[in-house]
N, C-alpha and C positions, 0 to 999 in steps of 0.2 A: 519561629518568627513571632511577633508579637502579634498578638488576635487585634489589637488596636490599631495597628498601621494606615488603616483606613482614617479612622478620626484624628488620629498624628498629621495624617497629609492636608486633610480637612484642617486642623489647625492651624498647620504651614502656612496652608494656602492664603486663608485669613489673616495671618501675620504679616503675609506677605505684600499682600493688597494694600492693607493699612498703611505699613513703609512705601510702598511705591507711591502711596498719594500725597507725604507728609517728608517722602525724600530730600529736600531742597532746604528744608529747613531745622536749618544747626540745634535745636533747641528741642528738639525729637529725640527722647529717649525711651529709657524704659519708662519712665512713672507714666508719660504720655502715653505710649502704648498701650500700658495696661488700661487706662482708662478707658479710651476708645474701644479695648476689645471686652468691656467690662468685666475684668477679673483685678486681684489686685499683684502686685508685683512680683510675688513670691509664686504666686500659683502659675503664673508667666512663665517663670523662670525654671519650676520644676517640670513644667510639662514639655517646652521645647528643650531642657536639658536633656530629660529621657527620650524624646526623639531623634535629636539629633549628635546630640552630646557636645553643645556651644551654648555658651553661656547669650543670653538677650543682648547685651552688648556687640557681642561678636559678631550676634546674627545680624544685627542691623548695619553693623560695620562692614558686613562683607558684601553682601545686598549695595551698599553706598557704591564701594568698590568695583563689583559684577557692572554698578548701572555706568562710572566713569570709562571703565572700558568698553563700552559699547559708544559711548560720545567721542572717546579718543580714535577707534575707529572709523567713525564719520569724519572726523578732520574738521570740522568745521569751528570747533572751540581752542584757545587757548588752554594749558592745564592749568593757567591763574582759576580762570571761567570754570572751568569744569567742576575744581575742587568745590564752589561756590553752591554750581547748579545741583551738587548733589549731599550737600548738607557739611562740609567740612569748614568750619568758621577759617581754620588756617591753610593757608596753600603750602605751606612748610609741613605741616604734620601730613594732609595730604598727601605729598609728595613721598614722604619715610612710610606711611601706610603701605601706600601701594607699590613699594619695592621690595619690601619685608613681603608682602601677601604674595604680589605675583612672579618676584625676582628679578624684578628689572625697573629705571624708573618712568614715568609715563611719556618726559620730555622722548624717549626712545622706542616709544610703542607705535605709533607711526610706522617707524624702519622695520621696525620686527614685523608688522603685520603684513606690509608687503613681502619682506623675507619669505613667511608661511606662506602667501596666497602665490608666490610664485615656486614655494618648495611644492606645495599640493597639485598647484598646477603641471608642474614638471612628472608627479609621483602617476596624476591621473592619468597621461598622454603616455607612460610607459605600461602602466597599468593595461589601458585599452590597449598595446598592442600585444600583450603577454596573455592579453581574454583569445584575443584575433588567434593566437597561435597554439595555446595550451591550454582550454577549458578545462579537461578532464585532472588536470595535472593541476590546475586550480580549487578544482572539489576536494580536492582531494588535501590540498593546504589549507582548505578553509576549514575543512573539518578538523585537523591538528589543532588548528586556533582557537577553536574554538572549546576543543577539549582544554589545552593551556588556559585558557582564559577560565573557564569555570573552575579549573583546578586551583588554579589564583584566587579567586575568588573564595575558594572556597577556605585557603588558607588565611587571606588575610579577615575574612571574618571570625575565625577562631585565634587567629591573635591581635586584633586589633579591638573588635567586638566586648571580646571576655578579656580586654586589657584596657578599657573605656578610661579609668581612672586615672593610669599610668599617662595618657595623653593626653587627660584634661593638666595633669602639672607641668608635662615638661615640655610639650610640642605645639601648644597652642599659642599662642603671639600674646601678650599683657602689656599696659599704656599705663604710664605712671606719671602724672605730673609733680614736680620738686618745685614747692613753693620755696621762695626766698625767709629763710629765720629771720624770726622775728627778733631785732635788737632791742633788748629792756638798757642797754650802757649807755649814758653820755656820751664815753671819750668817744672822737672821731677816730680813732687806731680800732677801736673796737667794732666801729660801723665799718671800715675795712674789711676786717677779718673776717666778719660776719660774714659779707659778700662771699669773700673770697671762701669762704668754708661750702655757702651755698653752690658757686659753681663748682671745685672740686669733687662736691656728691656727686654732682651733675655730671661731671666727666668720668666721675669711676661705674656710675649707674649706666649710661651709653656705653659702657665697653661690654655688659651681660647681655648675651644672644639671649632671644628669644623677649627684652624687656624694652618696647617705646616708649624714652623719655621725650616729653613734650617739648618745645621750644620753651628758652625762656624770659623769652619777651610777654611771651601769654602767662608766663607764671606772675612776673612781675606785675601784671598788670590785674591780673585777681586775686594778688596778693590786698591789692586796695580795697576792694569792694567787701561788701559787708555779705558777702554769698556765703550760705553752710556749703562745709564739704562734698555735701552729694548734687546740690546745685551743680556748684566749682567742677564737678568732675560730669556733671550731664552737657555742661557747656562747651569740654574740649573733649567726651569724649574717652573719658579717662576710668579704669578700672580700677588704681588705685591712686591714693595720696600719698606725698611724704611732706609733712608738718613736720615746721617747729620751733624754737625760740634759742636764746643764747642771752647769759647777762650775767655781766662782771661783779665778784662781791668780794672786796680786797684781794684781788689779784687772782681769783679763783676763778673760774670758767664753767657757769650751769649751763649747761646742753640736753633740753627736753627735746628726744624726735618721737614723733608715732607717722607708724605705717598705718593707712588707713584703706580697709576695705569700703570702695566709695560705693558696689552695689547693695549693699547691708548696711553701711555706715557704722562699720566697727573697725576698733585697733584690734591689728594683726600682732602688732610688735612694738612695743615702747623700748626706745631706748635714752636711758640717764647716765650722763657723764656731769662730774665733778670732779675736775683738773688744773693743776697750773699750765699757766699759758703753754709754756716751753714742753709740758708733756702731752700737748694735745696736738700736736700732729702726727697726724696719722690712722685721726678719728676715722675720715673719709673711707679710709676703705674698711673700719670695723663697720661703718655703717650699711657701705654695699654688701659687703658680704653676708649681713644678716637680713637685708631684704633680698639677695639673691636665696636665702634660705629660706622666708620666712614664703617667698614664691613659689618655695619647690623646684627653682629654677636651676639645672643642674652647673657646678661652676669645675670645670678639669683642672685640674693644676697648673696647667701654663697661663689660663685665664685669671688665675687668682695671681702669678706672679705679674701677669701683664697690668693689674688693678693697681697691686701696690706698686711703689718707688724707691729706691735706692733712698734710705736717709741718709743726713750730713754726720759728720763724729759732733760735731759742734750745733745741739740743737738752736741755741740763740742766733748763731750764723744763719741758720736754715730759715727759721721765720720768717727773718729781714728778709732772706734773698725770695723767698713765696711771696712775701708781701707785695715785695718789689715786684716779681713776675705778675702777680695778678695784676695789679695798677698800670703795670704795660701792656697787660694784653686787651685793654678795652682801648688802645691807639687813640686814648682823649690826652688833649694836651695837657691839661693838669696832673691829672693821673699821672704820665709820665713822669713828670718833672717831679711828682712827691717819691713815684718808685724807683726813681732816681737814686733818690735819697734811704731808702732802705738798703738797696747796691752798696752804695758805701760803705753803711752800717755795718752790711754783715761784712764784706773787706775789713773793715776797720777790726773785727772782730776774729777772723781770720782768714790771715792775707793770702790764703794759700786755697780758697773758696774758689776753684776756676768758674763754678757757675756762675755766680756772681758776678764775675767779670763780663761773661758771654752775654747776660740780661744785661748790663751797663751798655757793654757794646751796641748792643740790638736797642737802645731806648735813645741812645744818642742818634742812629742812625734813622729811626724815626722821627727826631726830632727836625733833624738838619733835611730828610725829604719833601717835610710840610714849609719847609722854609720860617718854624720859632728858634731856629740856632742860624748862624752865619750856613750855608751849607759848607764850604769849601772848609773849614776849620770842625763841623760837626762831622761831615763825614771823616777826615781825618783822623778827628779822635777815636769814633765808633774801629776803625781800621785796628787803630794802636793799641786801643784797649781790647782786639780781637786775638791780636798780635802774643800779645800780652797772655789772655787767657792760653793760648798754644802752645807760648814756652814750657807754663806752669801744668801741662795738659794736652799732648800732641792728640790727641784722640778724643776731643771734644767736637763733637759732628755742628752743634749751635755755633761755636767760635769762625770753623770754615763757612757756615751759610750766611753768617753778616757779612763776613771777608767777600765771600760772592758778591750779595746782595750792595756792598757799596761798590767793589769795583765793576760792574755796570750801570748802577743807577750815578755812582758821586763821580765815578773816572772814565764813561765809557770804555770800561777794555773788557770788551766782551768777552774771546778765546780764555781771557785768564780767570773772570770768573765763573766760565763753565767747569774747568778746573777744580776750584774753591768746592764751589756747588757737588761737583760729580766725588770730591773728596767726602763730602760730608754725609754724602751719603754711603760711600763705601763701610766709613765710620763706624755710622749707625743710620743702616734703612728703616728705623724706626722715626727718625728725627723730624718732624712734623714742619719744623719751622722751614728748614733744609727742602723739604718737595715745594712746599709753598711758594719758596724765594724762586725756585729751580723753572718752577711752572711758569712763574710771571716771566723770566730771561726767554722760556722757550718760545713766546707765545710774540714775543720784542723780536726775536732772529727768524719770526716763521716758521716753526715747525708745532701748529694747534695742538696736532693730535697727542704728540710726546704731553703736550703742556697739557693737556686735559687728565692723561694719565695721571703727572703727577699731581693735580690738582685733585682730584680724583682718592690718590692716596693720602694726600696732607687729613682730607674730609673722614677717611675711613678713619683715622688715627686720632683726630679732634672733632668729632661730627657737629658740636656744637658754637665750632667756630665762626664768627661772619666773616669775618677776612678770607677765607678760604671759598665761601659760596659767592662772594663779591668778586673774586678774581674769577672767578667761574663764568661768573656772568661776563665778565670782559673778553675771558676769550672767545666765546660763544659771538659772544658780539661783534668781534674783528674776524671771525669764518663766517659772519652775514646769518647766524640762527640765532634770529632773533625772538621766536618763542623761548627756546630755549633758555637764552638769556635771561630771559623775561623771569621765568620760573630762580633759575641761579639767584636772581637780585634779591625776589620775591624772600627767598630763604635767608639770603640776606639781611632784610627788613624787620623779620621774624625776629629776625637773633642780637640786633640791637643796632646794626648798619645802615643809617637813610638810605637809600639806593634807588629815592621817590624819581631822583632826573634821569637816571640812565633808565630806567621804566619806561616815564614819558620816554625819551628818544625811539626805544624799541617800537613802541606801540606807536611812532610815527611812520617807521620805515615798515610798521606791518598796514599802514594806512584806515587805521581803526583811529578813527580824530574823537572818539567820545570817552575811550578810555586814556588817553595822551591827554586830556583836559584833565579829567578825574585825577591821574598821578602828578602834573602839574599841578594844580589844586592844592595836595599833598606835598608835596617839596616846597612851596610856598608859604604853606601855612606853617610847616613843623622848622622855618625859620625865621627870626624874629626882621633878620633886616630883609625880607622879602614878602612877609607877613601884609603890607602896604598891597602890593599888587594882587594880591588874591580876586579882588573882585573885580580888578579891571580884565581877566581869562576869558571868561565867555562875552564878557560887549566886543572885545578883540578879535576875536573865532569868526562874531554874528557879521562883523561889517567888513573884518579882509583875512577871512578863512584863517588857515595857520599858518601862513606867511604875517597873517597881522600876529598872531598868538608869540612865533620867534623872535618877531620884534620886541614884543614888549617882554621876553623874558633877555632878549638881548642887551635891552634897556635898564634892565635891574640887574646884571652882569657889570656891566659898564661903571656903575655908580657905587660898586664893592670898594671896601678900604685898600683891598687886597685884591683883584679879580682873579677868578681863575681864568688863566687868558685861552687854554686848550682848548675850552671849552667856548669859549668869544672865538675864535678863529673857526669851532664846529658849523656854530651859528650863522657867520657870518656867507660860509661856502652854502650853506642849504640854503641862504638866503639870492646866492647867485653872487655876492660880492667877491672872489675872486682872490683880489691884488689886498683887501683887507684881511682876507683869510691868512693870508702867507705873510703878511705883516704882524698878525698875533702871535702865530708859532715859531716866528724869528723871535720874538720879545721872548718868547715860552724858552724856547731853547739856549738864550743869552742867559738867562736866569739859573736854566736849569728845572723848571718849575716841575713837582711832580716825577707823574713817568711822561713824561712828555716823549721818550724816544716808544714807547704806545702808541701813541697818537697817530703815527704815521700811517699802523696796522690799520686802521678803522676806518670801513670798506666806502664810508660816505665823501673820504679825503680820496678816490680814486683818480677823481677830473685834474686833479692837482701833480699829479706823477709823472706828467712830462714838461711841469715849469721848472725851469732853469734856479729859480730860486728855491723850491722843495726839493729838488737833486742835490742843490748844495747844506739843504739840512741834512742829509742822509748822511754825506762826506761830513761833516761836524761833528755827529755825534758819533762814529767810526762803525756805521751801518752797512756799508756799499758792498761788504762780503754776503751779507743776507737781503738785500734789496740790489738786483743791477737794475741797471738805468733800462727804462724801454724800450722796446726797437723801434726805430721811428716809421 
């Protein structure tokens, strides 16, 4: 044993202190540390290495962690709050912290702690009455156990101990944040790409266990700031970087990355590409795979095949159709409509690209749910050109989950597109889009839990997706767990999804009126036509509570070019109006607007389920098999 143990502990302990008074805030790292315990960062670093064998970061990161679970225990905070109170600037990264660390996520710690305090309690009450009947027969097990346990003990110190090394690389957790490349190109195709190459890292970096990528909404937004490196990475928390740039020189593609060691602020790994356009996909995964290596991070062969992708025969096809998929998956209306226009491209270039079709599909049907296409003609065509893709491709899992996904959202026919859905993934239970559409249907006919699952799975598959933590938060929100929710939206917001109003609503129905202002506040400000009413919130609060606050976001509802009416008929019922609620959600449902066959789930339209006219939206939208009428 080491003669120094005692002054290790003695050090611990001092480290310890210092973090627990300086806990709360995000901007406490190592350099901070060391100062405080006056040494300088290195000598920090070596002397809790040989103690404990965790790097300064980690140690502080888990300490964070230890102290969130003791406040999640209390019950008394939010896991928004929590993350806050204990130094994590993001409630998103928070959140993937603390399910990597303790195996579960915190929204669920709560249940589990009861679980235990009544699995121990059941353990204790048998316990005593096995003391009452079998003492001697007791000594006599304790003592095996305790041989076992020192015998354990004894082994995992000879192979854990004398194998320190081995588990500093491959078993200990690493945080990487992927800043956005920096674009040196004019053309706008090129500031596309650019994008789109940065999330692609981003998605094949999230599929290597043992490696937390940061959100990247925190990327984007330090991508701004004039911070060094080791700043950039004390501020979220991050052990390493991945920098870098991209820029067009006739037709040529420079791609400088460097992997950056953020506690030494050294490159681990530079990598330089110089390619034509058309040879450079597929960069993405040379690029994971060499920070999965340059980590030490162990990658199995099915993980390496799960990274890469199936390329097209027809590389020029492929681009267009990537292009197109990324432009669609940020669900902004522009975007769509330019990655529209790549869709064709690659069809035009060959016609026998089913992917192609399936992104077509799915952008139209986007288009036509937000109401920028006719719907009745947009879903139609998203159908045809799903149709379409299936001829050319019976085994396209994306083709059958638009096929789902319109015919309940564009035709009401539900039974048929569980069908669609339940095909597509027979397909391929790989198919991300496929759980996602599957979960929102589930969550429309009542059945949460199913819907959670798959929502659940889409997240495993694209962790970086907001759509998937948005829908999360909805259904969360229609089973009435509204912390939960809370948290869902939260990660949503992270990832580039306002989700500032369904926040405020949660944090009404939790009766917390100071955080319902603050995220009001937020959904106001972060839009331009609601920007006006920002400071009429709190005069509104002071003189008629949040009855006046409803109003006047009632008010700025009202006076939209477009209102979203679901959400006027929400308003309207908290506000006790009744006969105007059910006036909105008839407009909502003549229209189509939305998921508005959602709406009906959401536990605050309860009062409304035995009026004659909400019964008759059920029979409209062809619900009545998953909602009966009440008993009177």
């Amino acid at each position: 044993m080491n003669s120094n143990s005692g002054n290790d502990r003695a050090f611990i302990a001092r480290l310890t202190s210092v973090i627990e008074a300086n806990l709360g805030d995000e901007n406490f790292g190592v350099n901070e540390l060391a100062e405080k315990i006056g040494l300088n960062r290195s000598q920090v670093h070596r002397r809790l290495k040989k103690a404990t064998n965790k790097s300064v970061s980690q140690f502080i990161r888990e300490m964070r962690l230890g102290k969130a679970k003791e406040l999640l225990e209390k019950g008394n905070l939010t896991v928004s709050e929590i993350a806050y109170n204990v130094g994590f600037g993001s409630p998103s990264y928070f959140i993937r912290s603390f399910h990597d660390y303790f195996g579960y996520p915190p929204g669920e710690a709560k249940n589990l702690i009861r679980q235990n305090n009544e699995s121990e309690n059941e353990v204790q009450s048998q316990s005593k009455q096995k003391r009452l009947l079998t003492n001697h027969r007791k000594l006599f097990v304790g003592i095996a156990v305790i041989t076992v346990f020192l015998t354990a003990c004894f082994i995992y110190y000879i192979f854990t101990v004398g194998s320190s090394v081995k588990i500093d690389n491959h078993n200990i957790e690493k945080s990487i944040l992927v800043l956005p490349l920096n674009n040196f190109s004019p053309e706008k195709s090129d500031s596309i790409f650019s994008n789109m190459l940065s999330f692609e890292i981003r998605s094949r970096l999230v599929k290597i266990k043992g490696l937390n990528v940061i959100s990247s909404l925190t990327a984007n937004q330090l991508r701004q700031s004039k911070l060094s490196s080791p700043e950039i990475a004390r501020k979220v928390n991050a052990d390493f970087i991945l920098d870098g740039s991209i820029q067009n020189q006739d037709k040529d593609l420079l791609i400088n990355i460097q992997l950056i060691d953020a506690l030494h602020d050294r490159i681990l790994w530079p990598g330089n590409y110089n390619r034509k356009y058309l040879d450079i996909l597929g960069i993405e995964d040379d690029i994971a795979i060499n920070v999965a290596n340059s980590l030490q991070l162990f990658l199995p062969p099915e993980e390496i095949k799960q990274i890469k992708k199936l390329r097209s025969i027809n590389p020029e096809a492929e681009y267009n159709c990537r292009m197109g998929q990324y432009l669609c998956h940020t669900r902004n209306v522009t975007s769509i409509q330019d990655g529209i226009k790549y869709f064709e491209k690659a069809i035009e270039i060959d016609s026998n690209y089913t992917v192609a079709y399936a992104g077509l599909a799915d952008a139209y049907y986007a288009l036509a749910f937000t109401g920028n296409v006719e719907r009745k003609a947009g879903y139609d065509k998203a159908y045809k050109l799903a149709e379409k893709a299936l001829e050319k491709d019976s085994m396209l899992a994306e083709a059958y989950a638009v096929k789902g996904v319109v015919s309940y959202f564009g035709y009401w026919e539900w039974e048929k597109a569980r069908g669609f859905l339940e095909k597509a993934l027979e397909v391929d239970s790989n198919c991300m889009v496929a759980h996602l559409y599957y979960s929102s249907f589930l969550d429309i006919v009542g059945e949460p839990d199913k819907a959670l699952q798959q929502v659940n799975k889409a997240i495993e598959l694209e962790p970086l997706y907001f759509r998937s933590y948005f829908f999360k938060g909805l259904i969360y929100r229609n089973a009435k767990k509204y912390a939960e929710s809370t948290d869902a939206l939260m990660m949503s917001s992270e990832l580039g999804m306002q989700a500032y109003a369904g926040i405020f609503f949660n944090y009404l129905h939790l009766n917390n009126d100071s955080l319902a202002i603050e995220y009001l506040q937020k959904h106001f400000s972060s839009r331009p036509v609601f920007q006006k009413y920002t400071d009429d919130i709190l005069p509104a609060y002071k003189s008629s509570g949040m009855n006046g606050v409803l109003k006047l976001l009632l008010k700025a509802n009202l006076e939209l070019k477009y209102p979203d009416l679901r959400s006027i008929a929400s308003i309207y019922n908290m506000l006790g109006m009744q006969n105007e609620a059910l006036t909105y959600l008839e407009k909502a449902c003549r229209i189509g607007q939305y998921d508005v066959p959602r709406i009906i789930r959401y536990s605050k339209l309860e009062n409304l389920y035995s009026e004659p006219r909400f019964q008759a939206l059920v029979d409209t939208m062809n619900l009545r098999l998953y909602f009966p009428k009440p008993s009177k």
